[in-house]
C-alpha positions as a printed Julia matrix, in Angstrom:
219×3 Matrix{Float64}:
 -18.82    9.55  -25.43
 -15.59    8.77  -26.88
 -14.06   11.54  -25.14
 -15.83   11.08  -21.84
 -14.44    7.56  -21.91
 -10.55    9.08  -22.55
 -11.35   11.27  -19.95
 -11.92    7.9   -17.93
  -9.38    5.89  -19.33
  -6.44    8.89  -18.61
  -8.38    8.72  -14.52
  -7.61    4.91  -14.39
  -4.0     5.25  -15.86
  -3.38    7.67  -12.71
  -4.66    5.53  -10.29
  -2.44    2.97   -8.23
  -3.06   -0.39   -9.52
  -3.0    -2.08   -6.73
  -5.66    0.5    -5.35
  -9.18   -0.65   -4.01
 -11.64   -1.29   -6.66
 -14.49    1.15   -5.54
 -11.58    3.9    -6.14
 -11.76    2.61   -9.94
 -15.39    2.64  -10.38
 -15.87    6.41   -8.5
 -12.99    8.24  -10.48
 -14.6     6.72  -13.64
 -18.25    8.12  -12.4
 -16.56   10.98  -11.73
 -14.73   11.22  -15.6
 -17.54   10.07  -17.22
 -20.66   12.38  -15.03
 -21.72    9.22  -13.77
 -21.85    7.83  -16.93
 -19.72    4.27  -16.85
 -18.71    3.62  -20.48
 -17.13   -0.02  -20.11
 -18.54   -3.32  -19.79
 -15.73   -5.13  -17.66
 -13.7    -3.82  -14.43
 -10.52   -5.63  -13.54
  -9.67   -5.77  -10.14
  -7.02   -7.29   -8.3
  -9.1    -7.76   -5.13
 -10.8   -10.79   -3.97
 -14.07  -11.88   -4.74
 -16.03  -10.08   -1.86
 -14.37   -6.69   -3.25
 -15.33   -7.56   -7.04
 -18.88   -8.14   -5.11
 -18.96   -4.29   -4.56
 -18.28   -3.24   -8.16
 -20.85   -5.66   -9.1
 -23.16   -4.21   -6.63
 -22.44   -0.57   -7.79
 -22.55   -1.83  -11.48
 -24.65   -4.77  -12.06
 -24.12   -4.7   -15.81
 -20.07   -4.69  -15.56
 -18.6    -7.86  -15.75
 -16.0    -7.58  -12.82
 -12.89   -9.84  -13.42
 -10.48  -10.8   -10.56
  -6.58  -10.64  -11.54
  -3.61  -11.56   -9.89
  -2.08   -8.6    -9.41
  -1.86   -8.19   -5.86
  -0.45  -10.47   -2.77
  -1.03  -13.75   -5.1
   1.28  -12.2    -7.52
   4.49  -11.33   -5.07
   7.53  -13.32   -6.84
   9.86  -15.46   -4.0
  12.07  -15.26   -6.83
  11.95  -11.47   -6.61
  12.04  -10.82   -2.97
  13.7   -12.98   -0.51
  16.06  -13.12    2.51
  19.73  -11.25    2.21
  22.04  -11.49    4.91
  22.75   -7.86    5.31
  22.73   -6.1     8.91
  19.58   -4.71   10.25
  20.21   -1.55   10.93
  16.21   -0.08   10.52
  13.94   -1.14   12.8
  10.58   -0.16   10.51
  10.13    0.06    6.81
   7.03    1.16    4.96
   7.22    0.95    0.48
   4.4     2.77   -0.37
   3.62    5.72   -3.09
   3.92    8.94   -1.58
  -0.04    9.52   -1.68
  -2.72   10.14    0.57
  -4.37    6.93    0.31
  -1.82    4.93    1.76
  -1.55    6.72    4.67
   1.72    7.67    6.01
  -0.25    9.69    8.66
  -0.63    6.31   10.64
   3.02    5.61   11.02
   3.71    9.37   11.44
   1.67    9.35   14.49
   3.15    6.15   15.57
   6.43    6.99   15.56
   6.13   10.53   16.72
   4.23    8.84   20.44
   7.45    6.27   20.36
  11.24    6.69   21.42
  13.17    8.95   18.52
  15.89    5.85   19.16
  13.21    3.58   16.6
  14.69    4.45   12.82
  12.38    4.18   10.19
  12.49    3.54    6.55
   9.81    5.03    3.93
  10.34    3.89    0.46
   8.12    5.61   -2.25
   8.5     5.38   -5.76
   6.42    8.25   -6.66
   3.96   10.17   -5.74
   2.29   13.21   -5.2
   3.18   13.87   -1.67
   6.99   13.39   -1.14
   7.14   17.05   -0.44
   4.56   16.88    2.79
   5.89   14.1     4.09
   9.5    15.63    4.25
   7.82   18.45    5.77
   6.36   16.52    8.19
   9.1    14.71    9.17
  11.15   17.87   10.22
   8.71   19.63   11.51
   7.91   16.17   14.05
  11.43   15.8    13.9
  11.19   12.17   13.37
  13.63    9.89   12.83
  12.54    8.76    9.23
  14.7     8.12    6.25
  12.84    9.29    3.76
  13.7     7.63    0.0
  12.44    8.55   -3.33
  10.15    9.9    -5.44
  12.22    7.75   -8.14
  12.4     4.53  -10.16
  13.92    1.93   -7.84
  14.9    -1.82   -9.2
  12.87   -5.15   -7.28
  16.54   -6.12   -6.63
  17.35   -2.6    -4.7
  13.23   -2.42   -3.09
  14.66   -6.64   -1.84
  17.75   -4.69   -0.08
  16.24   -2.16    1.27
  13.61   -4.31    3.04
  16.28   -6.78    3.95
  17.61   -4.06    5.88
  14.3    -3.65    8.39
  13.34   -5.44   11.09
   9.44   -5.05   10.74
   7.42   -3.96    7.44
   4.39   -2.34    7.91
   1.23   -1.16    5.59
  -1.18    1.63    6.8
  -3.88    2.16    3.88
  -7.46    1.1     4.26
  -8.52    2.06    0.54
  -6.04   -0.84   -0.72
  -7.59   -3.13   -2.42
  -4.68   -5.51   -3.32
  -1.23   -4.4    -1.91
   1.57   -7.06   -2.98
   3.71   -5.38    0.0
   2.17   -7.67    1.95
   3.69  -11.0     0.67
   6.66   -9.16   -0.07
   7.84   -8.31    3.37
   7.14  -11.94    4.38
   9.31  -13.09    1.44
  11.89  -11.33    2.66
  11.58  -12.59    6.14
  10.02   -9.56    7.88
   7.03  -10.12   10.01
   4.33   -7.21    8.99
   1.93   -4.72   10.87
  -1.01   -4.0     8.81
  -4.1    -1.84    9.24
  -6.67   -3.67   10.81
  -9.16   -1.94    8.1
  -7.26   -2.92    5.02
  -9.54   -3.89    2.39
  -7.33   -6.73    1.02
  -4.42   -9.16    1.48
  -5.35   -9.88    5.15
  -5.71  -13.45    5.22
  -2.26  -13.27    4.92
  -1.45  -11.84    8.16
  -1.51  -14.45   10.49
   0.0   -14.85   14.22
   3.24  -16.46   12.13
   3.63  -13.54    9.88
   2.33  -10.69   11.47
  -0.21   -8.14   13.39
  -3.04   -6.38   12.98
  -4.22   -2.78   14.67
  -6.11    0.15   14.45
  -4.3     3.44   13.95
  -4.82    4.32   17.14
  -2.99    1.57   17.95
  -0.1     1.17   15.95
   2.37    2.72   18.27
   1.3     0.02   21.11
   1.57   -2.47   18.81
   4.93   -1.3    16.8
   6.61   -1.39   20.37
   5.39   -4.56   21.46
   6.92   -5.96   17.62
């Protein structure tokens, strides 16, 4: 059992914190054979998402921490007065669940005169979305896989003119209250699992991905 629950451990330490908590508990079941070796699951989700671990696992304890849009520091991220020469900027990990697909589909049914920023501090697929971006000849900058400092993520945002956020399977993205810290209005999936009572007529939109193009124009 002790090395099942490494096994499970080492899944959890690969996983996106900020990821939704049903993500946790399934690579676990899938480390451990569908054996769940710990007591408590911390989530940074709200309390209906800690409701589905606790569903899935009545015997875990499921604790709620604020590691998610709660946590976003005004201290941290905050308005610059730098020109804005990008028109969309999307920080997320270069990895499937946050779905750059969305905005690549956007963007590729819009005017190549709309720049676009994509931020991602690591991740497994930098090397397909670079691919992807030539091959829809998109006009995407395209920064990273590599460490980046809060103060340079603040400038870079600082230089957009609308943030947006595409996962679903996010259980607790900070992004969220970050962009509005730094003065950018957001477009959010309308099926993100968390952070969207934030987005409210005064700080943003919500669509479906069949939608975000509309709705990036109309922004």
């Amino acid at each position: 059992m002790d090395q099942v629950a490494g096994q499970a451990l080492a899944t959890f330490a690969r996983l996106d914190a900020q990821r939704a908590p049903t993500a946790y508990a399934r690579a676990a079941e899938k480390a451990c054979g569908g054996l769940l070796p710990f007591a408590t699951i911390a989530t940074g989700s709200r309390q209906s998402a800690a409701g589905t671990v606790r569903d899935r696992h009545p015997d875990a304890l499921a604790a709620i921490l604020p590691i998610g849009p709660e946590f976003a520091s005004p201290e941290t991220f905050h308005p610059l007065s730098v020109p804005k020469d990008i028109d969309v900027i999307c920080v997320a990990a270069a990895q499937g669940y946050k779905r750059h697909d969305i905005v690549f589909d956007a963007l590729d049914a819009l005017t190549r005169s709309i720049r676009a920023l994509s931020v991602f501090g690591y991740g497994d697929d930098a090397d397909a979305l670079r691919q992807r971006t030539a091959d829809l000849n998109l006009n995407i900058e395209l920064v990273g896989p590599a460490g980046f400092s809060h103060r340079e993520v603040n400038r870079l945002m600082n230089r957009a003119r609308i943030g947006i956020v595409c996962g679903i399977d996010d259980g607790a993205p900070a992004i969220l209250t970050e962009y509005m810290q730094a003065g950018l209005p957001v477009l959010a999936n309308e099926r993100l699992r968390g952070g969207m009572h934030y987005v409210r007529p005064e700080t943003g939109r919500m669509a479906s991905a069949m939608d975000f193009g509309t709705m990036l124009a109309d922004l």
